[in-house]
Backbone bond lengths (Angstrom), bond angles and torsions (degrees), N, CA, C in turn:
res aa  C-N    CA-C-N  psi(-1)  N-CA   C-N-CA  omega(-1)  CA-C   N-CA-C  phi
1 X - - - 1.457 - - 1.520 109.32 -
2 X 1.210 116.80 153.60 1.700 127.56 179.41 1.378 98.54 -67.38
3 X 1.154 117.43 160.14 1.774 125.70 157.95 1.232 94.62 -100.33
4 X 1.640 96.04 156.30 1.359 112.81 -178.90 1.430 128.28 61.59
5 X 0.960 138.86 26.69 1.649 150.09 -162.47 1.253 119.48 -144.53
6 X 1.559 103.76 -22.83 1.437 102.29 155.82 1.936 132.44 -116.50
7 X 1.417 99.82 147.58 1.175 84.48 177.79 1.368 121.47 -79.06
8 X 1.701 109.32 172.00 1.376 124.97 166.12 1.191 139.95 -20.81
9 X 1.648 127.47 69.38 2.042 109.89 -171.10 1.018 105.69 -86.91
10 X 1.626 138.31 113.70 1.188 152.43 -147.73 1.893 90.55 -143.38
11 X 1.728 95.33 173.32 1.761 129.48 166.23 1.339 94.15 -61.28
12 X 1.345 118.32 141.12 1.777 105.59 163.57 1.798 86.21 -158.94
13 X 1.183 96.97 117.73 1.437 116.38 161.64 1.272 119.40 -68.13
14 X 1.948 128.77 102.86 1.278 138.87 172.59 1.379 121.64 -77.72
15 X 1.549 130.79 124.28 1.239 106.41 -166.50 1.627 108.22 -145.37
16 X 1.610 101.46 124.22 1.290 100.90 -167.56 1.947 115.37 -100.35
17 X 1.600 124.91 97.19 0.817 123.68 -144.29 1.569 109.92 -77.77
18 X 1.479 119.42 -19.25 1.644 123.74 -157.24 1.907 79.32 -96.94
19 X 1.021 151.55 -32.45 1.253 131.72 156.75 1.732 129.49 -89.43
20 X 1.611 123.56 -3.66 1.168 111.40 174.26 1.264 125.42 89.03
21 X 1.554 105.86 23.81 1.322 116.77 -150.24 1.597 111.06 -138.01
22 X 1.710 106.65 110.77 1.845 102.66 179.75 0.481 135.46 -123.55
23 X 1.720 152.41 127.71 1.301 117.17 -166.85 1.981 95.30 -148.74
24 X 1.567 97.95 153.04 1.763 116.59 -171.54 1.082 103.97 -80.21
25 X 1.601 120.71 126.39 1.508 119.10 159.16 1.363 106.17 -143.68
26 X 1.364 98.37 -174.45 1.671 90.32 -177.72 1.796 101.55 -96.79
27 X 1.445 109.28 174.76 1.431 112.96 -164.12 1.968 105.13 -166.37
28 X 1.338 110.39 169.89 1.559 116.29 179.62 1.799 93.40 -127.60
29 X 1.901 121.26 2.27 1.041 122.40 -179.35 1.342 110.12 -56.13
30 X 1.642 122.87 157.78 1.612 126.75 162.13 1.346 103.23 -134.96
31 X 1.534 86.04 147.59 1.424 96.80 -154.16 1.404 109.21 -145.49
32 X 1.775 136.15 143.21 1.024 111.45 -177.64 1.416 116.20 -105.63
33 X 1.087 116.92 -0.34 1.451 137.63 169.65 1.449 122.55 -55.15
34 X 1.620 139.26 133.05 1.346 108.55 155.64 1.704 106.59 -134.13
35 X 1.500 125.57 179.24 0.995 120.84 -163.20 1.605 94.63 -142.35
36 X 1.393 119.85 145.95 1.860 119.42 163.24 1.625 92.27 -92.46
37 X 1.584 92.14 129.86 1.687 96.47 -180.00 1.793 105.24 -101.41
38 X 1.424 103.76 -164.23 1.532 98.76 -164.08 1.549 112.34 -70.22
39 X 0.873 102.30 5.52 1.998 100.05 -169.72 1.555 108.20 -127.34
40 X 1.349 97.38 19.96 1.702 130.17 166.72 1.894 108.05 62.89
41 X 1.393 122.77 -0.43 1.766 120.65 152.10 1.720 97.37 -54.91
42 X 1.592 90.28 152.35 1.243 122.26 160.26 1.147 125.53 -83.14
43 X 1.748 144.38 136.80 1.201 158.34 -154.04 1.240 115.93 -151.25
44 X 1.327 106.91 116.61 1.704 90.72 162.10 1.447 116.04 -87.85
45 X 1.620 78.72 163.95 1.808 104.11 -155.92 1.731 101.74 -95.57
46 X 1.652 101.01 136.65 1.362 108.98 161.78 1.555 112.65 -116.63
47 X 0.899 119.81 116.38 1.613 113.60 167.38 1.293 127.47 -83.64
48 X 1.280 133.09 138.77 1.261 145.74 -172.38 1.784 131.97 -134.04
49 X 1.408 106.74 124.87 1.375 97.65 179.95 1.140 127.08 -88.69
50 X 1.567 116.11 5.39 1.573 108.74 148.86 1.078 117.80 -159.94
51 X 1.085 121.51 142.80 1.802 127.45 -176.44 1.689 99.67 -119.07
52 X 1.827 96.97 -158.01 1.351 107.04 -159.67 1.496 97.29 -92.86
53 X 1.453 110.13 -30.41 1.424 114.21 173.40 1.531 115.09 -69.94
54 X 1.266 148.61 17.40 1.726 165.25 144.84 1.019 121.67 -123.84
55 X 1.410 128.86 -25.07 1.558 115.95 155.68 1.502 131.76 -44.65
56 X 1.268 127.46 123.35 1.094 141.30 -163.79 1.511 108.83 -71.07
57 X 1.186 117.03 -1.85 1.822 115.56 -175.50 1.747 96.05 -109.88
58 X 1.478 121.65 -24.70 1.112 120.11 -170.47 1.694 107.68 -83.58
59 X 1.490 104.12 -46.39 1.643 123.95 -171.00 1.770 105.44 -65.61
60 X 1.234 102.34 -38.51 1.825 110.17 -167.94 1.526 92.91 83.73
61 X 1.077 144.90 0.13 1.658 133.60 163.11 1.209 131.75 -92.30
62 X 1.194 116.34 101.63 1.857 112.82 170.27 1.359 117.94 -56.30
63 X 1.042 103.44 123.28 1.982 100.56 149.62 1.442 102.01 -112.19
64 X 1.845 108.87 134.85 1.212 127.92 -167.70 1.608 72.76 -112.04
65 X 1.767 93.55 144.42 0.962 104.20 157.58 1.537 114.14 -138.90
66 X 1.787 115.60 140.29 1.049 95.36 -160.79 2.070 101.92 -117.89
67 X 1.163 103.11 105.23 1.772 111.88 177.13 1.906 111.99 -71.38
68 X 0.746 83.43 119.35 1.380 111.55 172.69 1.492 107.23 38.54
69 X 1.349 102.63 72.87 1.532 116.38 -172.94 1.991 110.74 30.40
70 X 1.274 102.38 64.32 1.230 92.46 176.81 1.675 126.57 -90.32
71 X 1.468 112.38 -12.69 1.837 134.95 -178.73 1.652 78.16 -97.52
72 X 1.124 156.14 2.90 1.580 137.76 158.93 1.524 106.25 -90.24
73 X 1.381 122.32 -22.41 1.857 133.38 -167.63 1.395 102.22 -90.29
74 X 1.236 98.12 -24.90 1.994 106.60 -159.66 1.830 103.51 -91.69
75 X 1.680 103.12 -45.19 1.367 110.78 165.68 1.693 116.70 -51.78
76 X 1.654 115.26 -47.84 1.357 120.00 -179.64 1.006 124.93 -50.52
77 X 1.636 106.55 -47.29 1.321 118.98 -152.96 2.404 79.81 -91.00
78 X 0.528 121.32 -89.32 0.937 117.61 -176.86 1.623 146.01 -20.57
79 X 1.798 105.11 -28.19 1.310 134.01 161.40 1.796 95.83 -66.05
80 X 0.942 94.47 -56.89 1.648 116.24 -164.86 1.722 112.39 -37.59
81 X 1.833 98.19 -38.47 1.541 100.74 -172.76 1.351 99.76 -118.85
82 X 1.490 121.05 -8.44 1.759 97.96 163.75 1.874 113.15 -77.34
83 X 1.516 110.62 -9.87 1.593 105.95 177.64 1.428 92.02 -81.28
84 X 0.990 130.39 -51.84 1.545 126.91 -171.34 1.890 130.36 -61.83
85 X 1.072 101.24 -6.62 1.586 145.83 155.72 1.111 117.95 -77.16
86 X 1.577 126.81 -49.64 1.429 146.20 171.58 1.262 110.24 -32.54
87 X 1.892 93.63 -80.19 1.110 126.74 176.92 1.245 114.67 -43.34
88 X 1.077 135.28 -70.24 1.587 153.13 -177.49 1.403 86.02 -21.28
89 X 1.751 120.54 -77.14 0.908 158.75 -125.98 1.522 94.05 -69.95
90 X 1.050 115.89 -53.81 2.020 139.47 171.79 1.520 97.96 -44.40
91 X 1.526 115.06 -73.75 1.447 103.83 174.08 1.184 157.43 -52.86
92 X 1.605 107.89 -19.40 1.457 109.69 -176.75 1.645 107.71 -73.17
């Protein structure tokens, strides 16, 4: 291998904060963060907004989220043209 051409594969503490969840691996991440991990060394810290412990395919739990009433627009619009279909449907 060349010197100098590659970066750093180091400890790097991953950390998933909306579940509480961290875990040590190795990494080429930089980071300015650091953390004392359980076996009391120092690590730098990566933070993350989602891991395997909050992912919704790993957990089996959805969180629906609903932006700007969008399952209230979808119901409207949608109630709206199966009655109008209905109707149609009555007259012929």
């Amino acid at each position: 291998m060349k010197q100098g051409i590659h970066p750093e594969y180091r400890p790097v503490v991953f950390q998933d904060a909306s579940a509480d969840f961290a875990f040590l691996t190795r990494s080429t991440i930089r980071t300015s963060e650091t953390i004392v991990w359980e076996d009391g060394e120092t690590y730098p810290l990566a933070r993350v907004e989602i891991s395997s412990a909050s992912h919704p395919f790993f957990t089996g739990k959805q969180k629906l989220v609903d932006t700007a009433g969008r399952v209230e627009r979808f119901e409207r619009r949608y109630s709206k043209l199966a009655r109008e279909q209905k109707d149609a449907g009555k007259n012929s």
